[in-house]
Every structure is written in structure tokens, then in C-alpha cells.
ROKENU-938231 format. One record per residue (C-alpha): residue in one letter; x, y negated, z negated. Coordinates in steps of 0.1 Angstrom, whole numbers, padded with zeros to 4 digits, always signed. Layout:
N
AXYZ...
This chain:
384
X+0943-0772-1185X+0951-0811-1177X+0940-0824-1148X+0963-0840-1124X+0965-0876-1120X+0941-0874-1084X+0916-0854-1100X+0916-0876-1132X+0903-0904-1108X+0875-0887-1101X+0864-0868-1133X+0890-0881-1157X+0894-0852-1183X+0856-0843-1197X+0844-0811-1174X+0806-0827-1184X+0813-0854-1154X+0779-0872-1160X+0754-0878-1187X+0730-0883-1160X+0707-0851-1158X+0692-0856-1116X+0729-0842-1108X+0738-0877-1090X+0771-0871-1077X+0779-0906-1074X+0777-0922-1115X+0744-0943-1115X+0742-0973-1123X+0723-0983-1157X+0716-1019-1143X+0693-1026-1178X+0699-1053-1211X+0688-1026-1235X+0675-0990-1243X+0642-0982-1259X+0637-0959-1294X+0614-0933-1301X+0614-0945-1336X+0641-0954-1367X+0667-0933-1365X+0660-0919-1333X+0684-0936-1307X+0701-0922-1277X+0736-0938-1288X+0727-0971-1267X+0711-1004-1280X+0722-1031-1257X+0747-1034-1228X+0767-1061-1244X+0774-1034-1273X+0774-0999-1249X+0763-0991-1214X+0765-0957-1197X+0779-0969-1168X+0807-0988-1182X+0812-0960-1212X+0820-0933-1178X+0848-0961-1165X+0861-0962-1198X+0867-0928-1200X+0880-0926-1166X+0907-0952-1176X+0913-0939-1204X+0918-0905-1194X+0941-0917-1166X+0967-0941-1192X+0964-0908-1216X+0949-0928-1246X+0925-0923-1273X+0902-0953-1262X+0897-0978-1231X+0877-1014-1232X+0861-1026-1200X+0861-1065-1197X+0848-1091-1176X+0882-1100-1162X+0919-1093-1170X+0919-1124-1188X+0890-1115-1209X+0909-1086-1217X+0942-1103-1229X+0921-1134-1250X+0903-1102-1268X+0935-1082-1275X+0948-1122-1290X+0916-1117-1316X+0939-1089-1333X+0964-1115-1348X+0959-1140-1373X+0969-1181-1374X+1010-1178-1385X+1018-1145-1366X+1044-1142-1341X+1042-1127-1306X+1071-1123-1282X+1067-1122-1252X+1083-1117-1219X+1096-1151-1200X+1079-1136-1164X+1046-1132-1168X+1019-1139-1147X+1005-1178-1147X+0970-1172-1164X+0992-1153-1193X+1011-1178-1201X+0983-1208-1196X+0965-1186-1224X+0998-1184-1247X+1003-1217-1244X+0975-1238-1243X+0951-1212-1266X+0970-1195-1285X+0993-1215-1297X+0967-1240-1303X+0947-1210-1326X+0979-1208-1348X+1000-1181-1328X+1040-1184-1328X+1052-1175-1297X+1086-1169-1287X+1098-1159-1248X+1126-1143-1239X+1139-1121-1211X+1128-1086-1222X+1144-1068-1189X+1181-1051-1181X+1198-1047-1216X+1182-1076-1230X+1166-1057-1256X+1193-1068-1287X+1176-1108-1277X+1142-1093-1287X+1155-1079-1317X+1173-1110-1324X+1136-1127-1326X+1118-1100-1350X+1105-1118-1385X+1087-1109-1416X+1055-1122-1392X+1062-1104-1358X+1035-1082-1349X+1041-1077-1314X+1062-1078-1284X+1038-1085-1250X+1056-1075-1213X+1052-1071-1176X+1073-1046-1165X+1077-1047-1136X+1070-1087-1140X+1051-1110-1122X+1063-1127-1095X+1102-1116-1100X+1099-1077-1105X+1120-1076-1134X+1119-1040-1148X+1116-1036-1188X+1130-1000-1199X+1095-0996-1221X+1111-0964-1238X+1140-0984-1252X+1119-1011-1264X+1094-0989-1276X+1124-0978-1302X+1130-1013-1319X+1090-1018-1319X+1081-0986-1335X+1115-0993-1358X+1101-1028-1369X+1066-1019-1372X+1051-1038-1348X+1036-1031-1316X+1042-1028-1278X+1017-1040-1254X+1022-1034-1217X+1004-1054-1188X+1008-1021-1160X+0986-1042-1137X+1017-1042-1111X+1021-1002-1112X+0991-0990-1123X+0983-0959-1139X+0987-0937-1108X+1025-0948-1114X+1036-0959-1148X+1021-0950-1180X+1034-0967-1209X+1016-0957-1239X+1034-0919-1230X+1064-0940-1233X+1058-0957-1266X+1037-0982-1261X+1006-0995-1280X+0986-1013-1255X+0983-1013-1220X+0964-1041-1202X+0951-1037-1166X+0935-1064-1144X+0913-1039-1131X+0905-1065-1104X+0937-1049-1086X+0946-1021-1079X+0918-1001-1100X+0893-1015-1082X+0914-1019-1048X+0890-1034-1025X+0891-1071-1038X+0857-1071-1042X+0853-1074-1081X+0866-1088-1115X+0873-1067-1141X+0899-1062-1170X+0907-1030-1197X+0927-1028-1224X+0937-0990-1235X+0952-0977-1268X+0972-0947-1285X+0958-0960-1318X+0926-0950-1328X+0926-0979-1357X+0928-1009-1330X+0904-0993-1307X+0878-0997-1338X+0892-1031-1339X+0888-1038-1307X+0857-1022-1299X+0845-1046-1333X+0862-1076-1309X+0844-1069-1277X+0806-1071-1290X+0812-1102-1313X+0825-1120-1278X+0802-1103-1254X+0830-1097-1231X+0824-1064-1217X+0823-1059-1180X+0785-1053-1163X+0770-1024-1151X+0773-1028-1115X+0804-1043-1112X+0819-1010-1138X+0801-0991-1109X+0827-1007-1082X+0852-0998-1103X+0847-0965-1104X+0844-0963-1067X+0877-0981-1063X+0894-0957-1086X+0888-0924-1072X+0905-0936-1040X+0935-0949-1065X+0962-0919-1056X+0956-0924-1014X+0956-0959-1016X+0987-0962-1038X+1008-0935-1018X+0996-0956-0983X+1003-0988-0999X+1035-0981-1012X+1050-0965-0980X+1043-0996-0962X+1059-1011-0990X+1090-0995-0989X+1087-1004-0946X+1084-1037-0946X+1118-1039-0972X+1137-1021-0948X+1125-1052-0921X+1130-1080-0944X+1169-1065-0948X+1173-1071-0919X+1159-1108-0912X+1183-1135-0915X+1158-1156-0925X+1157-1137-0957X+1179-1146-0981X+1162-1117-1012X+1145-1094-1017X+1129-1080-1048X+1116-1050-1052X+1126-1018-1075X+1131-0995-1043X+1166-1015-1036X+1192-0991-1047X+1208-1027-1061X+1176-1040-1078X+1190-1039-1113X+1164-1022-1126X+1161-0997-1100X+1175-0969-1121X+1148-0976-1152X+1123-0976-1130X+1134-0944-1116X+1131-0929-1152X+1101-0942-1163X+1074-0941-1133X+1067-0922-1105X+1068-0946-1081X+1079-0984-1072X+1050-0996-1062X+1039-1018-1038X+1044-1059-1045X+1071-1073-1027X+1086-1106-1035X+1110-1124-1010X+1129-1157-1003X+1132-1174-0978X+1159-1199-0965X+1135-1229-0966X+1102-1244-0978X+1093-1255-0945X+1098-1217-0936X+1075-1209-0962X+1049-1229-0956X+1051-1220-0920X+1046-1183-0928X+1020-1189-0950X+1000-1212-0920X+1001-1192-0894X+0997-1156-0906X+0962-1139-0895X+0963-1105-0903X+0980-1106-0933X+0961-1132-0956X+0970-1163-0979X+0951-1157-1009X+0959-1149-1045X+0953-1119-1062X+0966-1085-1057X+0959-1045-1051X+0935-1045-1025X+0938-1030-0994X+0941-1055-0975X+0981-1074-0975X+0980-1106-0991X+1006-1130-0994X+1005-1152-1025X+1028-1186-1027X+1033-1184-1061X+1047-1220-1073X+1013-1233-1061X+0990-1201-1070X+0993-1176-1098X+1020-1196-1114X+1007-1234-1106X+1003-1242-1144X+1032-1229-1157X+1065-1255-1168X+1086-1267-1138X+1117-1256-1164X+1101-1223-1172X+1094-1214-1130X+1129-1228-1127X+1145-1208-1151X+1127-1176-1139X+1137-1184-1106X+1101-1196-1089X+1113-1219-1063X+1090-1231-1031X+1109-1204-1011X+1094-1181-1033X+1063-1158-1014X+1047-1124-1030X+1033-1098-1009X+1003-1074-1020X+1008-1046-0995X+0977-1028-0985X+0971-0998-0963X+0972-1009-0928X+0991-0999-0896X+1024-1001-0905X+1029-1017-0870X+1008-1038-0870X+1019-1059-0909X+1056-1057-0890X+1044-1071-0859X+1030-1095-0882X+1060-1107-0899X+1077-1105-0867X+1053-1134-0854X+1049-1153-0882X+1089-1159-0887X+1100-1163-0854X+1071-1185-0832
């Protein structure tokens, strides 16, 4: 039988849950460079962490088990991740890619990639936009690279429909599912190629590390990649693959929490003049409410709002206490991110402003607190 997605977060799908023989029920930590021989020939299947450790090899598995593909890379960040998974394309190629990414994306697009030969074209991938992809594929398109749902704006992509035109063209469909996570989208069962995680968020869920994975259906990139990730010595250490692990197998509760408060503080925000929109995939009039319906099992729990003014939003982002000003995302603690100075600081004023990323723009990372006590919160903050 398949395990269910909880269960995978602890296990994942092998029923031999450790290759540690002492019966640890907590996966140890191989905190060592390399791994002695008895002689030529006679390994254990480990020569040096940069190449394989036991540690990160269990996360790997976890991961992959829980995205349902043949193979999972642990990196050093989500950036890591995303420059190692650019090593599969050659100087002339072209890459599409989604207009709303998140800021480090498109810093590394633009200022590395493009700079290493890479075409690149953007264009909004979400709603029915999927004929303007299309429109884009040449003899040298190899892939199409989205956010769905995107980052800060929580545009939805209907990843089964593009999944059609990619598979049609012969080129792939990589999926950053950092904003869902596995527990509530999993694209490569809907066609996709590639998945990309920061596993800083909500995999790890306790802002406490840095950590990145790429995932694949294809057994012929994971070869590639795994080829990729011990030439650059990217692969994530031993200790902080242990915290990722931890953070995992409280992945479902978390989520479930987190997304509840979610769905909470939406209903306030509706109803604060201040307030002028809300994003989120919940809204019954989010326009891509209905694919993200279909495709995951959830809406998750990021939040973006506007506000009437920046003065407002700088205000808010001063004096809030419990809820914190910080960047990143999927902890549980709430964070509120001020995007236009944060994620997205080194992205084109006419890109932000065609995406819609004004300075009345804030983001919110809910976590698992008293619900209470985050609407208490925004009560203060808005109104003192």
C-alpha cells in the first residue's frame, strides 16, 4: 500500500526507515567529510559528503517520496537549487518564464543567466494565458519555469494545462511549489518535470535553516543533475539535512494550523476599510480560485494585501510585535514581508510595476498561533 501524505513525512515510502543499525528512532546525523574502505572495491556506497551522505540521502528520499518522483537533490539553499537546475541548458537556449516570480529568481535570470548565454522570455503564465506561452516556443525552447501560486501576487498557473503544450513541444515544465508545498500541490503528478522547493520554508518550518531541493519524474535529469551537484559542491550539510527532516514530519499539522489562520485573517481583512485587496486563492473571486481547487488540496497559507497608503504600510510594518517584519516564509511564526524593499528589491521598477508591486503592497507568512491573538494583532497595528 501507499502511504498517506502524514505518514510519508515521517517514513516517506521505504518500510526499511533507517540504515542506521542502533535502532535510533530519530535519523542520526553523519556529521563526517568522508567514509573509510576496507580495501579496493570494498565501499559502503559513501566516499565523501560532498558526493553522498546518509543523512542527506534519508531527506532526499523523504522529499522525494512526498512530490512522488523518481529522485530528490538536497542543496545548500533554494537558490543553489535553481543555479544547479540552470547547469542543464546550454549558451543559446531559451527559457520562459513566468513574469511573478520571486526577487532572487529573477536577479539569477537576469544578471547570471542571461550573462551565461540563456534567452529568456517572461510572460504571464496564469488564467488562460497559456496560448502567450505557446506563442513564445522556438526550435531552442527547452523549458517553461513558474510559480504557481506566484510570488508576491498569488497568481495561479493551471499546471495540467500547461503541462499539455510542454509535453506537446518537447520541452519541460519546472515548478517552484515553495508557496504550497508538497503537503498541498504536487506538480510532477500533474505533468510537470521539475519541482523546486526552498526547503528553508515550509519543509523545514521553523526558520531556523537554509536549504533547497530540486525533484524529478525523469530518471535521465536526475543522473544529470546528480552529475551537476558534486562538480559544484552544492549539496546541503549533514546537520542542517537533519533539521530538515525534523521540520518535515510536523509538515501536515503545521500546514492544516497555518492555513486555517489563513483563511481567518482573510475573512478580517474583508472587512477593514483600510484594505483595499486582498489576494489569496480561498476568495471565491480570486481568478484562479477554481484551478486551484482542481489541482491542490489546499490554498495555502501566504496572504498578500493592499493597503490604501504607503504611510499605512509602513506604519503596520513599525509597530507590529507579535507578528514580525522579516523576509522569508513558512515558519511558524507570522511574518510580514514588505516586498518592494525585500524579496523583490532588485527587480525593475517597470517589471514590479507591471506585476502590480506597489509600496502598499505587504505579504503575510501565516504561522500557527492563537488565532486571537494574530487578529488582535492587526487590529492594533491598523487602528493606533
Amino acid at each position: 500500500m501507499e502511504y498517506g501524505i502524514s505518514t510519508k513525512c515521517l517514513y516517506g515510502d521505504g518500510a526499511e526507515i533507517t540504515v542506521d543499525q542502533s535502532g535510533a528512532i530519530s535519523f542520526p546525523i553523519y556529521q563526517t567529510a568522508t567514509f573509510a574502505h576496507k580495501g579496493v572495491g570494498e565501499g559502503t556506497g559513501y566516499d565523501y559528503s560532498r558526493l553522498q551522505n546518509p543523512t542527506r540521502e534519508h531527506l532526499e528520499n523523504i522529499v522525494a517520496s512526498l512530490e512522488g518522483g523518481v529522485d530528490a537533490l538536497a542543496f545548500s539553499s533554494g537558490m543553489a537549487a535553481i543555479t544547479a537546475l540552470m547547469e542543464l541548458f546550454a549558451p543559446g537556449d531559451h527559457i520562459i518564464t513566468d513574469c511573478d516570480l520571486y526577487g532572487g529568481s529573477i536577479r539569477l535570470f537576469d544578471n547570471i543567466s542571461r550573462k551565461n548565454g540563456i534567452l529568456i522570455d517572461s510572460v504571464d503564465c496564469s488564467g488562460s494565458s497559456y496560448g502567450k506561452v505557446e506563442e513564445l516556443i522556438g526550435e531552442n525552447t527547452k523549458a517553461v519555469f513558474i510559480e504557481t501560486p506566484t510570488n508576491p501576487m498569488m497568481n495561479v498557473t493551471d499546471i495540467e494545462e500547461l503541462a499539455k503544450i510542454t509535453k506537446e513541444h518537447g520541452i519541460l515544465l519546472i515548478v517552484d511549489n515553495t508557496f504550497m508545498s508538497p503537503y498541498f500541490q504536487n506538480p510532477l503528478k500533474l505533468g510537470a518535470d521539475l519541482v523546486v522547493h526552498s526547503g528553508t520554508k515550509y519543509l523545514g518550518g521553523h526558520n531556523d535553516t537554509i536549504a533547497g531541493f530540486l525533484v524529478t519524474s525523469s530518471p535521465e535529469i536526475a543522473e544529470r543533475l546528480r552529475f551537476i551537484i558534486k562538480t559544484v559542491g552544492s549539496g546541503l550539510a549533514p546537520f542542517d539535512s537533519w533539521l530538515i527532516l525534523r521540520g518535515i514530519k510536523t509538515l501536515a499539522i503545521r500546514m492544516n494550523q497555518a492555513e486555517k489562520n489563513a483563511q481567518n485573517l482573510v475573512d478580517w481583512l474583508k472587512d477593514e476599510k483600510k484594505v483595499k485587496k486582498i489576494y489569496y486563492p480561498g476568495l471565491t473571486d480570486h481568478p484562479g480560485h477554481e484551478v486551484c481547487k482542481k489541482q491542490a488540496r489546499g490554498f495555502g497559507c501566504m496572504v498578500t494585501f493592499e493597503v490604501e497608503s504607503k504611510e499605512l504600510a509602513h506604519s503596520i510594518l513599525k509597530n507590529v510585535r507579535l507578528i514580525r517584519f522579516a523576509e522569508s516564509l513558512g515558519g511558524v511564526e507570522t511574518l510580514i514581508t514588505y516586498p518592494i524593499t525585500q524579496t523583490h528589491a532588485d527587480v525593475p521598477a517597470d517589471v514590479l510595476a507591471a506585476n502590480g508591486i506597489t509600496d502598499r503592497i505587504l505579504r503575510l507568512s501565516v504561522g500557527i498561533e492563537d488565532i486571537q491573538d494574530l487578529i488582535y494583532e492587526l487590529e492594533r497595528v491598523f487602528h493606533e
